[in-house]
C-alpha positions in Angstrom: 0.0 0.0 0.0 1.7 3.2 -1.4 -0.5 5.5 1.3 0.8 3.0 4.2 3.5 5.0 7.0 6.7 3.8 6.9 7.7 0.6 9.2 11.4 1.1 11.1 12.6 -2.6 12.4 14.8 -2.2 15.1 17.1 -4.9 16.6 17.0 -4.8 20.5 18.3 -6.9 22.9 17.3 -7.6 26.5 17.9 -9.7 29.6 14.5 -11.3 29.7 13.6 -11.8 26.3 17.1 -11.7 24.7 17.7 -10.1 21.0 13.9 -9.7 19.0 13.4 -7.0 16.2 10.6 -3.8 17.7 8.3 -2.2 14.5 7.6 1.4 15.4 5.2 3.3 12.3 7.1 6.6 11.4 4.9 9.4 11.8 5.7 12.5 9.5 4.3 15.8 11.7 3.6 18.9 9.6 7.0 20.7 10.8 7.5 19.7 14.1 9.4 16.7 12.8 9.2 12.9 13.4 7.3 10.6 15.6 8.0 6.7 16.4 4.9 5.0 17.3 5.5 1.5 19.0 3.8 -1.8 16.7 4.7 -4.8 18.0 7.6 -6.7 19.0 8.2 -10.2 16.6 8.0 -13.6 19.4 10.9 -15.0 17.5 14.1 -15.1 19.6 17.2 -14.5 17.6 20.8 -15.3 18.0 22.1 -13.3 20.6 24.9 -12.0 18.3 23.1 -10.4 15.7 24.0 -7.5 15.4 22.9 -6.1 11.8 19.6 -5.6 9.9 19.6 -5.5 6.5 16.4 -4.1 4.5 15.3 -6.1 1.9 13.8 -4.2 -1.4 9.5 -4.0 -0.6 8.9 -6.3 -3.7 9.9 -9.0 -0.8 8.9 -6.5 2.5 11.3 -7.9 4.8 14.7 -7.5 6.2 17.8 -10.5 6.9 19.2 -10.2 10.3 23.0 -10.9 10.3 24.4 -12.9 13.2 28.1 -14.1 13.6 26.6 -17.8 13.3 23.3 -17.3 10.8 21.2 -15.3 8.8 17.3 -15.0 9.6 15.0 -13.3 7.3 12.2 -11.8 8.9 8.8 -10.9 6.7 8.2 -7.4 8.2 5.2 -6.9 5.8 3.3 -10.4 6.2 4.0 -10.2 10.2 2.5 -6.3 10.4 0.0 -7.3 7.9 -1.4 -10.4 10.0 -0.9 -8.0 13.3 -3.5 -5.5 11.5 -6.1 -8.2 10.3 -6.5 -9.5 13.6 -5.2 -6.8 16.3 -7.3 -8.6 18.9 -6.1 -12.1 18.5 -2.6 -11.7 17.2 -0.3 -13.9 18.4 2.6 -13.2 17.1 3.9 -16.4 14.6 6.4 -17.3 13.0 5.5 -18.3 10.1 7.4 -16.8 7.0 11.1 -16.7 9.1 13.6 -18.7 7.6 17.0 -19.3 9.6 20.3 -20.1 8.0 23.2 -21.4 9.9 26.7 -21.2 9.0 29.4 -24.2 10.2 32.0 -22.2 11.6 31.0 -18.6 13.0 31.8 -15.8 10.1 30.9 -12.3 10.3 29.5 -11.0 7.1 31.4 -7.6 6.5 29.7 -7.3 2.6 26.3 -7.7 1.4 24.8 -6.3 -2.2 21.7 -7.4 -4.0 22.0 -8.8 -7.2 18.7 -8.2 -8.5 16.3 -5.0 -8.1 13.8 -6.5 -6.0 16.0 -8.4 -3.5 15.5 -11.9 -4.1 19.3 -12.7 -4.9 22.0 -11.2 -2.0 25.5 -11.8 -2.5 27.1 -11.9 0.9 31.2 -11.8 1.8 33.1 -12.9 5.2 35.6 -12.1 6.4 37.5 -15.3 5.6 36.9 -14.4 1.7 34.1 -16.8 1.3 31.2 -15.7 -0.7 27.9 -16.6 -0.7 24.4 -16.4 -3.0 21.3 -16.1 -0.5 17.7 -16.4 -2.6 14.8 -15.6 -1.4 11.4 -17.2 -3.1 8.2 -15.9 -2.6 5.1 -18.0 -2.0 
């Protein structure tokens, strides 16, 4: 939706519920500036050394988070979208998050999409190693 308010993820980490991505809608004011309004918090615990986001083009409306030992993408759009169909009964699934783990901990220093809309992303470690992630939509 063109008219929709932009979605900020944020990567947080706490004691209690350890690292999760926050959604806060960005609210433009007339000239006073900017306002973050809370959305939800995703359920899905992630590797408690991420410590990048990286968004993904909206043709797939999500963003990978980069740990030392994986990669997670996370469907920003479908998860807000299913918070706004039922804001009573959400509950906060996972459904759509895909994990990737690495065999030996690497830490991705390069990414770059190959393709416009973000369904190919070359990736680089620090060892030299490259790799092709794909993303398929269902």
């Amino acid at each position: 939706d063109k008219n929709m308010m932009p979605i900020l993820a944020v990567l947080v980490y706490d004691q209690q519920s350890g690292c999760k991505i926050k959604l806060m809608q960005i609210h433009m004011g007339d000239k006073d500036g900017v306002e973050l309004r809370f959305i939800l918090d995703t359920a899905y615990s992630l590797d408690e050394f991420a410590f990048r986001l990286v968004a993904i083009p909206d043709t797939q409306g999500g963003v990978l988070v980069i740990s030392e030992m994986s990669v997670v993408y996370v469907p920003v759009f479908k998860i807000y979208d299913d918070y706004l169909e039922s804001v009573d009964t959400f509950r906060r699934e996972t459904s759509g998050i895909t994990e990737i783990h690495f065999p030996r901990p690497a830490i991705l220093s390069g990414i770059g999409f190959v393709d416009r809309d973000g369904s190919r992303i070359l990736c680089g470690d620090m060892f030299g190693s490259l790799r092709m992630l794909a993303l398929e939509r269902k």
